[in-house]
N, CA, C and O of each residue as an XYZ file, in Angstrom:
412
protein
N       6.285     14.536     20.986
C       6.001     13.181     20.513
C       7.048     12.261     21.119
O       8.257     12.410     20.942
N       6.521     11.344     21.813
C       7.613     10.237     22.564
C       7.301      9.148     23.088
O       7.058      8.708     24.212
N       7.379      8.634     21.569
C       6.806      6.742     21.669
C       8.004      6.046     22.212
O       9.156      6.371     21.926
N       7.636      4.956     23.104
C       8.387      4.079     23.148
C       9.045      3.140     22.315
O       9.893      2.368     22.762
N       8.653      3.171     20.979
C       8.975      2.004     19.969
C      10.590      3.251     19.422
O      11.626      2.864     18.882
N      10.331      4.312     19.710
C      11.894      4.843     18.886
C      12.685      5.079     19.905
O      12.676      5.010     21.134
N      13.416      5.397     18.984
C      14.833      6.088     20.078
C      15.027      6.817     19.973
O      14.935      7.470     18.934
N      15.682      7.369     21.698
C      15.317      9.080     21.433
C      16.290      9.881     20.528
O      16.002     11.058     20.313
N      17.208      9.455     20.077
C      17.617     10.628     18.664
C      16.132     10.937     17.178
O      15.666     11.856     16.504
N      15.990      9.691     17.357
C      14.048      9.658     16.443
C      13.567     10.184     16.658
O      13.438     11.160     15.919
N      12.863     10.111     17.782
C      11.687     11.283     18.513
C      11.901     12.769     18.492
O      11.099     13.654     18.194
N      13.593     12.881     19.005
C      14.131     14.351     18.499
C      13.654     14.488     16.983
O      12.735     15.276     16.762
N      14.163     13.843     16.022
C      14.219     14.055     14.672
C      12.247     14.040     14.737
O      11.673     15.121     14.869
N      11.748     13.243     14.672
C       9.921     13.637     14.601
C       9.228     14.595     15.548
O       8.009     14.753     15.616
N      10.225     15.270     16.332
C       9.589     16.464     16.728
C      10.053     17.848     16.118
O       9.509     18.933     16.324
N      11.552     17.523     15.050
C      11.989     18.440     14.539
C      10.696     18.269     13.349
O       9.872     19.184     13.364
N      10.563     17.578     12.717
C       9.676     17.239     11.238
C       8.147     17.591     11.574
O       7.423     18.130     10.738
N       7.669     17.213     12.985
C       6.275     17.522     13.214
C       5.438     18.676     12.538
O       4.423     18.521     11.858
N       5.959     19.667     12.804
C       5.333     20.948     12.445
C       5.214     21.103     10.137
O       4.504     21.836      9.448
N       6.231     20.071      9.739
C       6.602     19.977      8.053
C       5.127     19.032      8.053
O       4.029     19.253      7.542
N       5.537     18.141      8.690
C       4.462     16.839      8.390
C       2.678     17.198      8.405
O       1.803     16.568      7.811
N       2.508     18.476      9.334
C       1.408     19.031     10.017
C       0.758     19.853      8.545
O      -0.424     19.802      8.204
N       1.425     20.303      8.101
C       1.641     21.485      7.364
C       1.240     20.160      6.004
O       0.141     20.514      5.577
N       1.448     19.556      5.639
C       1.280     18.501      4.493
C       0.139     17.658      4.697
O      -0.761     17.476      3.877
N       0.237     17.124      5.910
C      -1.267     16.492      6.110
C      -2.305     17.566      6.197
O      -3.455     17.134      6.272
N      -2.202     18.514      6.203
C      -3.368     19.641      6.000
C      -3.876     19.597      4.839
O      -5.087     19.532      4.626
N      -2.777     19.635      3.767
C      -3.191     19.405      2.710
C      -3.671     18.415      1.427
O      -4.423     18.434      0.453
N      -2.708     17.540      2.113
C      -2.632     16.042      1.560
C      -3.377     15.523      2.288
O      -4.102     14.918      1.498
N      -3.721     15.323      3.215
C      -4.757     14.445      3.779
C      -3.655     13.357      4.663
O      -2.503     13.403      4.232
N      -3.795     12.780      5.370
C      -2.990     10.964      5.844
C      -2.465     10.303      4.882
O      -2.891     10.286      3.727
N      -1.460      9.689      5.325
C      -1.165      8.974      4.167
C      -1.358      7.864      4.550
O      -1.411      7.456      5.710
N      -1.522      7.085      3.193
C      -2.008      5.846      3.013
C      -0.976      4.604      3.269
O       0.182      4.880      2.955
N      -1.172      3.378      3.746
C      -0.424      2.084      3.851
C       0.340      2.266      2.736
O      -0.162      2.438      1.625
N       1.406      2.245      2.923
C       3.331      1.564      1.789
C       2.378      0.829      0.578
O       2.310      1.200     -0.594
N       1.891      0.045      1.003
C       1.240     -1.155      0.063
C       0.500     -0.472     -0.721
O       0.721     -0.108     -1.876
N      -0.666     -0.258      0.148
C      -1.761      0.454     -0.688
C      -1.031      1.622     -1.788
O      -1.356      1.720     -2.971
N      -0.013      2.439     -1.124
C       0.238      3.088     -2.242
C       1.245      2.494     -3.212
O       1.882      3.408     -3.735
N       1.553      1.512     -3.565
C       2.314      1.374     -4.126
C       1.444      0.690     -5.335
O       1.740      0.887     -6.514
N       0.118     -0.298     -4.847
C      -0.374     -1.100     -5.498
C      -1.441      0.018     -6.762
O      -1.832     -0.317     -7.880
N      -1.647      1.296     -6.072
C      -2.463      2.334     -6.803
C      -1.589      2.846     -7.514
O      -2.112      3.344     -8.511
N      -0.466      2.975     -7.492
C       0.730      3.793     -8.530
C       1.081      2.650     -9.097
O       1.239      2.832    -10.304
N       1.293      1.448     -8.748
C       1.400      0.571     -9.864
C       0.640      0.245    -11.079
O       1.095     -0.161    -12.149
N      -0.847      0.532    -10.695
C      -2.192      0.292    -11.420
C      -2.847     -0.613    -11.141
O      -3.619     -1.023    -12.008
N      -2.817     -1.143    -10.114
C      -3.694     -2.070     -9.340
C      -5.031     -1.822     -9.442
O      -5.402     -0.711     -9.061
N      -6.129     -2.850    -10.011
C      -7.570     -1.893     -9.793
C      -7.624     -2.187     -8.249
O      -7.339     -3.275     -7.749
N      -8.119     -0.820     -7.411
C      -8.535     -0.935     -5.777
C     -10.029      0.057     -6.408
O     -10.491      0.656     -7.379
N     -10.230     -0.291     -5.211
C     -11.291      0.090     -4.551
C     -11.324      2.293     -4.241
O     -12.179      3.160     -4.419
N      -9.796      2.285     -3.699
C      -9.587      3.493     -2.960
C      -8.366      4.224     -4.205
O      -8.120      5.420     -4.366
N      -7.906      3.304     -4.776
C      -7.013      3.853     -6.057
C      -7.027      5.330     -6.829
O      -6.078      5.802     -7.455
N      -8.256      5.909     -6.646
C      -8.123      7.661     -7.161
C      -7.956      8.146     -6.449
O      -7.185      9.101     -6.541
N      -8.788      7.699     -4.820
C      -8.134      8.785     -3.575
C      -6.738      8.805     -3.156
O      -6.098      9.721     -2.640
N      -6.414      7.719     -3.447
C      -4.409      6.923     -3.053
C      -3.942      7.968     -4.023
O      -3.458      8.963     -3.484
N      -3.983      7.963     -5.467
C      -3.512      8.662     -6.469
C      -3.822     10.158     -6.184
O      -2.816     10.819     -5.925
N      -4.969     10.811     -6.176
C      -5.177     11.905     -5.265
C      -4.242     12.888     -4.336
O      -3.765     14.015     -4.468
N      -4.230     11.574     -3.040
C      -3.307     12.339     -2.222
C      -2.010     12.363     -2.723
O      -1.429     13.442     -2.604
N      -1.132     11.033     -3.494
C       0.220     11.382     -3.833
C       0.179     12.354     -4.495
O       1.095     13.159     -4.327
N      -0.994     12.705     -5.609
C       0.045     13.747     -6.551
C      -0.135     15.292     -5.182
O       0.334     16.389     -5.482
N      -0.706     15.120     -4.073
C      -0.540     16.489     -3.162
C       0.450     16.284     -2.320
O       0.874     17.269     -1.714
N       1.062     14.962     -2.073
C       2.130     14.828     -0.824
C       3.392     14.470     -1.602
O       3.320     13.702     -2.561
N       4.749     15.106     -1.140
C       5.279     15.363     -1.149
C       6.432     13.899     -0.874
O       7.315     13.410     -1.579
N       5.949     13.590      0.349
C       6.168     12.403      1.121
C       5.798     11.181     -0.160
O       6.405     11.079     -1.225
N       5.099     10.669      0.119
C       4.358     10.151     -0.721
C       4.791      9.996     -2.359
O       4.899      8.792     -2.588
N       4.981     10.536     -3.175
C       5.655     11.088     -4.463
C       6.873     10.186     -4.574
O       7.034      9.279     -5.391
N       8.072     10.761     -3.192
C       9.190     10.669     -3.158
C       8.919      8.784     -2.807
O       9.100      7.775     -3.488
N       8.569      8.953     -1.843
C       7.827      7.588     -1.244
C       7.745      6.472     -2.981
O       8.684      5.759     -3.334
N       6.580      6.597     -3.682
C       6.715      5.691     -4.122
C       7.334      5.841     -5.628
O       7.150      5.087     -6.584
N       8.322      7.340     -5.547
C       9.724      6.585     -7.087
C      10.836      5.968     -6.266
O      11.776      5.359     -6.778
N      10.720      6.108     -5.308
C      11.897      5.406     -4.729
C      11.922      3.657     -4.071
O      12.937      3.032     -3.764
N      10.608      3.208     -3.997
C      10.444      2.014     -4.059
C      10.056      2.016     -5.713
O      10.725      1.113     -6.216
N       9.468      2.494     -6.454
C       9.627      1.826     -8.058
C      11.296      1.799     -8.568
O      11.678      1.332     -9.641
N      11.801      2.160     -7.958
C      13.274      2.203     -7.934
C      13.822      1.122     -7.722
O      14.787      0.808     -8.419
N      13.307      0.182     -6.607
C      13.687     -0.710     -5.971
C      13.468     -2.302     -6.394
O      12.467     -2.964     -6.122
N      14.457     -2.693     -7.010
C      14.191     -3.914     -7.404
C      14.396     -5.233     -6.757
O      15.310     -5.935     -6.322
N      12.951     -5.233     -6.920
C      12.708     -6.616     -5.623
C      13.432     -8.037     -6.439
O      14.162     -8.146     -7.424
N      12.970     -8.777     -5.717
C      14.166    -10.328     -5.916
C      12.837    -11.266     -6.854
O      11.660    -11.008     -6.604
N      13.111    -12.067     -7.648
C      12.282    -12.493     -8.599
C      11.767    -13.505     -7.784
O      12.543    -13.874     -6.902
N      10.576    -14.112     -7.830
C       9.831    -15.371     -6.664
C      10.454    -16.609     -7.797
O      10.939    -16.535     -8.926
N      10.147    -17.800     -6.812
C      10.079    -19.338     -7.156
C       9.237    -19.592     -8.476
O       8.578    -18.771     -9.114
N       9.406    -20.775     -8.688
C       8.035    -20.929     -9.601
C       6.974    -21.560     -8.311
O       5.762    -21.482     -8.513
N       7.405    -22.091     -7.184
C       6.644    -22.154     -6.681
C       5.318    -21.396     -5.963
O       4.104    -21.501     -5.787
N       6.378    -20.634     -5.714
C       5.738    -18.866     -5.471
C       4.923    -18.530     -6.313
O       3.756    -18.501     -5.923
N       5.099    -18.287     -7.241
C       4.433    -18.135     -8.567
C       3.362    -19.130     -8.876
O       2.511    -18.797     -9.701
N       3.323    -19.818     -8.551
C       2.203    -21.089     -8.634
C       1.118    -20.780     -7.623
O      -0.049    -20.751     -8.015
N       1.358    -20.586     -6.573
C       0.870    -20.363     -5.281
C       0.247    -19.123     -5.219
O      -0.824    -19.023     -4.620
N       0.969    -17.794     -5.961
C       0.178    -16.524     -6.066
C      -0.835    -16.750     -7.133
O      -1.954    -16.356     -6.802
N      -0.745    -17.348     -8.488
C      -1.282    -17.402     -9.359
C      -3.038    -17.849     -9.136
O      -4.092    -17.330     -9.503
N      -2.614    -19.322     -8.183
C      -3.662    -19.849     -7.805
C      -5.049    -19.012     -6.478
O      -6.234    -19.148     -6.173
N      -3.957    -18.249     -6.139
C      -4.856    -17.105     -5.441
C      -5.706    -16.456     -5.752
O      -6.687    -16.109     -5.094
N      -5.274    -16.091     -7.349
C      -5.904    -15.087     -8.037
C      -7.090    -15.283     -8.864
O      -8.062    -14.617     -9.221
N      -6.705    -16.259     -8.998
C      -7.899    -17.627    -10.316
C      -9.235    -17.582     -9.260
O      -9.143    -17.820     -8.056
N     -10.771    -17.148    -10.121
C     -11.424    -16.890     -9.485
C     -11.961    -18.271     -8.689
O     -11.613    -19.297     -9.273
N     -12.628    -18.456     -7.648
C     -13.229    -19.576     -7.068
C     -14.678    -19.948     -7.253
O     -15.612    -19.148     -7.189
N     -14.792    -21.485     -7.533
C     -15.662    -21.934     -8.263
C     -16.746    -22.218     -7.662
O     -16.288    -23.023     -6.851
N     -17.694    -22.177     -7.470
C     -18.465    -22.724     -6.535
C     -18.880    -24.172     -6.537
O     -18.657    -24.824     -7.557
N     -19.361    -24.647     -5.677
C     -19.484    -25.780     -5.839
C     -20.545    -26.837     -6.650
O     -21.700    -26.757     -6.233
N     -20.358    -27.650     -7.563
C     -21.275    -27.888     -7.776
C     -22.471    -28.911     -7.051
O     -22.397    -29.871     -6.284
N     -23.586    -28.193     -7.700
C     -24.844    -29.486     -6.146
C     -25.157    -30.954     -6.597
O     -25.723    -31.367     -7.609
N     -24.602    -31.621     -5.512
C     -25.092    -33.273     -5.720
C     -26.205    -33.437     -6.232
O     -26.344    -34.373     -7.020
N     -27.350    -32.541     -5.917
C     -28.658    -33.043     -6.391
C     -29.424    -31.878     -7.440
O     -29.503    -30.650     -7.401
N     -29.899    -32.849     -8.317
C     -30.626    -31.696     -9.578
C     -31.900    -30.687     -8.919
O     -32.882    -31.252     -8.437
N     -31.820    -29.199     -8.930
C     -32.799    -28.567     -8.425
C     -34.255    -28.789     -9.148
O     -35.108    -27.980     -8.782
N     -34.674    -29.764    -10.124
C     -35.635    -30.054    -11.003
C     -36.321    -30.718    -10.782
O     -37.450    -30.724    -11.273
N     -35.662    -31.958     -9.515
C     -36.274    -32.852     -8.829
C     -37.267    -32.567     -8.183
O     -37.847    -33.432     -7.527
């Protein structure tokens, strides 16, 4: 394995791990986006949330992966921030029609 994006002490180290990682994705399956798993162990309703939950409780990676970001305490947002996510979430209205459909 020898991407250009690492360096080669990395590539050493992911060709030492290859054969661990091989051996887990056999069983566990791929693992899923940081996000995605974090948002399914948080309790996020998704879409993919039992298969996300699924593979962590089989990977190993994964497990460790997300107590160690629930570990991690992120920095509290703005209220602006907070205004701005909030309004994201609030469902969208449709519009209402200039003209009566009765006409």
């Amino acid at each position: 394995m020898n991407r250009p994006d690492f360096h080669p002490e990395e590539g050493e180290f992911l060709r030492e791990i290859e054969p661990t990682l091989t051996r887990i994705r056999s069983v566990a399956g791929a693992c899923p986006p940081n996000d995605l798993l974090m948002a399914a162990v948080s309790g996020v309703p998704l879409e993919d949330a039992e298969a996300v939950l699924e593979h962590a409780s089989r990977c190993p990676i994964c497990t460790q992966l997300s107590r160690d970001l629930a570990a991690h305490e992120l920095p509290g947002v703005s209220d602006a921030e907070d205004r701005r996510i909030r309004a994201r979430w609030e469902p969208r209205r449709a519009p209402r029609p200039t003209t009566s459909l009765w006409n």
